[in-house]
C-alpha positions as CSV (number, residue, x, y, z in Angstrom):
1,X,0.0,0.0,0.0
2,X,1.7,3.6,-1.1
3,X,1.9,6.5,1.1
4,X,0.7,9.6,-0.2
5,X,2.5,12.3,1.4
6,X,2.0,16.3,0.5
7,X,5.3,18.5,0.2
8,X,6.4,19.4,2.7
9,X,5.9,16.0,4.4
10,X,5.2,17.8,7.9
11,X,2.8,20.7,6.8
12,X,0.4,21.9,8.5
13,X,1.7,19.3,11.5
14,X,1.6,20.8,15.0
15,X,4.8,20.7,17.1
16,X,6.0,21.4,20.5
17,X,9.8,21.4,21.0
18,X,10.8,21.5,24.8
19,X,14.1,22.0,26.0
20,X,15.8,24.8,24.0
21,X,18.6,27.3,25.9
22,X,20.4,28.8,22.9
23,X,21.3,27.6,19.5
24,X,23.6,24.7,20.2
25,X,20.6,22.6,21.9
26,X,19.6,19.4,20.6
27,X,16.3,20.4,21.1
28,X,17.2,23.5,18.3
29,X,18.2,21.5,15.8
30,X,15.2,19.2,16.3
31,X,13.0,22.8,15.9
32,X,14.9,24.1,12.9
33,X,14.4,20.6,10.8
34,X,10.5,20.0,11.7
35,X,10.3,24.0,10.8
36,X,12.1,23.2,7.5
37,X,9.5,20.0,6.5
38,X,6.9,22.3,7.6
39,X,5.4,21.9,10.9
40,X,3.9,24.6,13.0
41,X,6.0,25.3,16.2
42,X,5.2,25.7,20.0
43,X,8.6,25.8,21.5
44,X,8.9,26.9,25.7
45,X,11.9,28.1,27.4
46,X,13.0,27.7,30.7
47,X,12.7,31.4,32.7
48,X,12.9,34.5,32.4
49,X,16.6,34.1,32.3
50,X,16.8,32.0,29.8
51,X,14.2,33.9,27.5
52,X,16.7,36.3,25.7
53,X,18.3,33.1,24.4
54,X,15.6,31.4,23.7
55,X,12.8,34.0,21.9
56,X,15.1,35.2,19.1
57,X,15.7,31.4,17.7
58,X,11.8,31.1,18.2
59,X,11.4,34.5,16.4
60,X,13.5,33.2,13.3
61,X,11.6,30.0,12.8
62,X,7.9,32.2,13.3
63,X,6.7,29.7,16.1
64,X,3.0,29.7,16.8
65,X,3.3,29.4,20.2
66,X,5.9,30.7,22.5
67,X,5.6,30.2,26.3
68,X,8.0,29.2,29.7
69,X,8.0,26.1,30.7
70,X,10.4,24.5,33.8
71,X,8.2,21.6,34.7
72,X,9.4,21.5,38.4
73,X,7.3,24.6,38.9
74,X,3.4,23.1,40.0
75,X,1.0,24.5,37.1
76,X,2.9,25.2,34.2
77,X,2.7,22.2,32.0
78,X,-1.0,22.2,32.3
79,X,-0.8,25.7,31.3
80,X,1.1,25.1,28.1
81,X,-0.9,22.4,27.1
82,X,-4.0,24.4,27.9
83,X,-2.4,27.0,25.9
84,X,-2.2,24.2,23.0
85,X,-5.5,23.0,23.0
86,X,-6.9,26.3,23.0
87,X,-5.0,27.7,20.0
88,X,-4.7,24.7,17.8
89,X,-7.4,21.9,19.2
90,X,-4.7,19.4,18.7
91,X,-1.2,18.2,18.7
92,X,0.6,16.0,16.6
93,X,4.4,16.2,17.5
94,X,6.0,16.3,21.0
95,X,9.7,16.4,21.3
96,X,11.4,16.2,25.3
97,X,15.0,17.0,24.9
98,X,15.6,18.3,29.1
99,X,17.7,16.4,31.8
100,X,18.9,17.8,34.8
101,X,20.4,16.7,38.3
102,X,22.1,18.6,41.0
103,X,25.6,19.3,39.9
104,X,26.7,17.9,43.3
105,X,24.7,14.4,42.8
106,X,25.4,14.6,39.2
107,X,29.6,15.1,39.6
108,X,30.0,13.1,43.2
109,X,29.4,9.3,41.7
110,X,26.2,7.1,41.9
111,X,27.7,6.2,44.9
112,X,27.3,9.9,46.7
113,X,23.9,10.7,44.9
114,X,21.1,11.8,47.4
115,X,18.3,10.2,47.6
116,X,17.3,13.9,46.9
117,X,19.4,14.7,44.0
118,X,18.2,11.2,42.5
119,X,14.5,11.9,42.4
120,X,14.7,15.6,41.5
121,X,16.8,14.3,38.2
122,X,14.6,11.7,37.9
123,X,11.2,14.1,37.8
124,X,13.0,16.4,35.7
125,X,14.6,14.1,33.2
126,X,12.2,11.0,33.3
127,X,8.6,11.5,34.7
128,X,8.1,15.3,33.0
129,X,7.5,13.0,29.5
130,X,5.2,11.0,30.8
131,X,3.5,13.6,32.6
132,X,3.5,15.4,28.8
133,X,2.6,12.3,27.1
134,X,-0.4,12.2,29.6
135,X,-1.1,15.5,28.3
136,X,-0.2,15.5,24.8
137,X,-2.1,12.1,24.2
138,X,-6.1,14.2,24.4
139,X,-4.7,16.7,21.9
140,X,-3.5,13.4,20.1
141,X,-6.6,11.8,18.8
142,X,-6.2,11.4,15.3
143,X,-2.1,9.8,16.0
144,X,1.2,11.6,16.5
145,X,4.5,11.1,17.1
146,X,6.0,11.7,21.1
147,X,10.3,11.9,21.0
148,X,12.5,12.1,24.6
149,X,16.1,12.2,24.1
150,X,18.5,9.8,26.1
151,X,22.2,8.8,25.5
152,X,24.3,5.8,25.4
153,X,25.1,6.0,29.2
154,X,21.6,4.8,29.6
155,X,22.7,1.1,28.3
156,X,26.6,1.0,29.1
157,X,28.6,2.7,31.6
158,X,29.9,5.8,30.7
159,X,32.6,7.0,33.2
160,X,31.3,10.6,34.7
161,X,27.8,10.1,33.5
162,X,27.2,8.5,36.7
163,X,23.1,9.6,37.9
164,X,21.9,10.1,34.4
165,X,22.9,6.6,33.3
166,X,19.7,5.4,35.8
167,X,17.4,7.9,34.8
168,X,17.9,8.0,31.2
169,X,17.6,4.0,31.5
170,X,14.4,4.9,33.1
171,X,13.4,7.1,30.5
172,X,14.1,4.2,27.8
173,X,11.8,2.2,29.5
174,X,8.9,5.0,29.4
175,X,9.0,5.4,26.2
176,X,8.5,2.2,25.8
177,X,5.6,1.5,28.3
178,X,4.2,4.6,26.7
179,X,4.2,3.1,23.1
180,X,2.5,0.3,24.0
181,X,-0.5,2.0,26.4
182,X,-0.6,4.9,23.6
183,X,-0.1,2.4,20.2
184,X,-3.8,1.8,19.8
185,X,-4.9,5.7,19.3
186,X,-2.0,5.7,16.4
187,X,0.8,7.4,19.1
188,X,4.2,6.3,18.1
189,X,6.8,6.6,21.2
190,X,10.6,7.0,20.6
191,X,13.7,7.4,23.0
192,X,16.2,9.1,20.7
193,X,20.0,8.8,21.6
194,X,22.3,11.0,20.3
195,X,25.9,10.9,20.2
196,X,27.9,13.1,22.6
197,X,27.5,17.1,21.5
198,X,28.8,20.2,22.4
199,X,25.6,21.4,24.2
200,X,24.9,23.2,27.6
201,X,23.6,20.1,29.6
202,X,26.9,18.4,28.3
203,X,29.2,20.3,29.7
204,X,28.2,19.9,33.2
205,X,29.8,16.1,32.5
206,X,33.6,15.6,34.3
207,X,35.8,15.1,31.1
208,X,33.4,15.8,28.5
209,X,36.0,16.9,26.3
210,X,37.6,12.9,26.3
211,X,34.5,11.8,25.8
212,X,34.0,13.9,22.6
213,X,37.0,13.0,21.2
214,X,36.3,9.1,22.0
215,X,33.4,9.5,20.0
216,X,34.7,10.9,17.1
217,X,37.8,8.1,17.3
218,X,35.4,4.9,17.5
219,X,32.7,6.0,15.4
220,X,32.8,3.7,11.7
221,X,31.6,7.1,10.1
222,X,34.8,8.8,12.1
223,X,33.3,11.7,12.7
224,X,30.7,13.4,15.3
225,X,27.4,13.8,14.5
226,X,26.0,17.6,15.0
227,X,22.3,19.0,16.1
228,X,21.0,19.0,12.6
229,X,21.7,15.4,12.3
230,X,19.9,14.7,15.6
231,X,17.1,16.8,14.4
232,X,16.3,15.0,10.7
233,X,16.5,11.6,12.7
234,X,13.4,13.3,14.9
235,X,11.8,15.1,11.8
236,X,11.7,12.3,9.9
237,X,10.1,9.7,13.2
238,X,7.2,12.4,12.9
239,X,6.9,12.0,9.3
240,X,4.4,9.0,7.5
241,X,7.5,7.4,6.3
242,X,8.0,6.1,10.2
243,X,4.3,5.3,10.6
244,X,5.5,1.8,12.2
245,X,7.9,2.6,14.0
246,X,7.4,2.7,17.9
247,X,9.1,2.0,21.4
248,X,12.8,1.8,19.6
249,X,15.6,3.9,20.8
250,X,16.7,5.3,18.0
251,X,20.7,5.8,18.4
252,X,21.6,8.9,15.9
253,X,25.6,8.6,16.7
254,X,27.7,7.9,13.5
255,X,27.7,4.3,14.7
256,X,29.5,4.7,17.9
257,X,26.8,2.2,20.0
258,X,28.0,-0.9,17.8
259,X,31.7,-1.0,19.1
260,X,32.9,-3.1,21.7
């Protein structure tokens, strides 16, 4: 049975993109490529910090919607989808690219993580998608596509990833729990995993620098992949060429994951 897909594939697709700081985010590149197939954007930013960063890349891709978002403050994510439902009736792309932890908890060793530090990276970083895919899934009705970004610590040890190797396990996992509750209204759930990037949240990581040039070494396509690659891998899970695609994680890292 053939496709028929209008150009551009994503038009007229509705999309919120959450977890943007500046323009070296993952979650940016993800915005710019689901811009360039067509979609309509809702992006967030974090506070009012962060909003000088974050409104101009917004501005520049002439997002729809345009609202804060830290999901550790009671209220706001209900107000944002609110927000959606009222302005568009519906949503059909989600994309959950934020992890945080205590940079204490997050630099001290799994050994030294607080039973604190654990569950606030845990809300942040895990349960904040499925508390969106709880919300997202109403606006959902006629399918759509839901996309949290992990990493390879998740599956193998990374040395200084340390917390975030559990909760981005966890997060795996969620996705795909969530593809199979949300598969029979047509939701398709992914855990995307990037390679290591140069990105805010990164360099919070011990090292970071090693680990980049690791990457780049053992990767067959010897060379690191960039937030545009990351955010075609998304664009194109939201498009009807994935429409059977669900609860994968979907490693976008110039082949890194296969070495021993």
């Amino acid at each position: 049975m053939s496709v028929r897909i209008p150009q551009p594939v994503l038009a007229g697709a509705k999309a919120l993109v959450v977890g943007i700081a500046n323009d070296q985010s993952i979650a940016w590149g993800c915005a710019k490529a689901l811009h360039e197939l067509g979609a309509d954007l809702a992006v967030t930013y974090l506070n009012d910090k962060a909003r000088p960063y974050v409104q101009p890349l917004a501005e520049s891709l002439d997002c729809k919607l345009f609202a804060p978002l830290d999901v550790s403050v009671p209220g706001q994510l209900e107000a944002l989808f609110e927000q959606i439902g009222s302005t568009w009736g519906r949503l059909d792309i989600l994309v959950h690219s934020i992890a945080w932890a205590p940079m204490d908890d997050l630099r001290g060793g799994l050994l030294n993580c607080s039973a604190e530090g654990f569950a606030k990276a845990m809300d942040v970083s895990c349960h904040s998608f499925v508390r969106m895919a709880k919300l997202a899934a109403p606006l959902m009705a006629q399918g759509g596509t839901m996309i949290a970004m992990s990493y390879q610590g998740a599956n193998r040890v990374v040395p200084n990833y340390n917390v975030m190797g559990p909760v981005k396990a966890a997060l795996e996992a969620s996705c795909r729990y969530l593809a199979y509750e949300l598969g029979p209204q047509g939701v398709r759930v992914h855990a995307m995993s990037p390679g290591p990037l140069k990105t805010r949240a990164a360099s919070g990581l011990k090292d970071f620098e090693q680990l980049l040039n690791e990457a780049a070494e053992r990767a067959p396509l010897g060379e690191l992949v960039d937030i545009m690659d990351v955010g075609f891998a998304c664009a194109y899970l939201a498009t009807p060429y994935a429409r059977r695609i669900s609860g994968d994680t979907i490693y976008v890292d110039g082949g890194v994951h296969i070495m021993a």
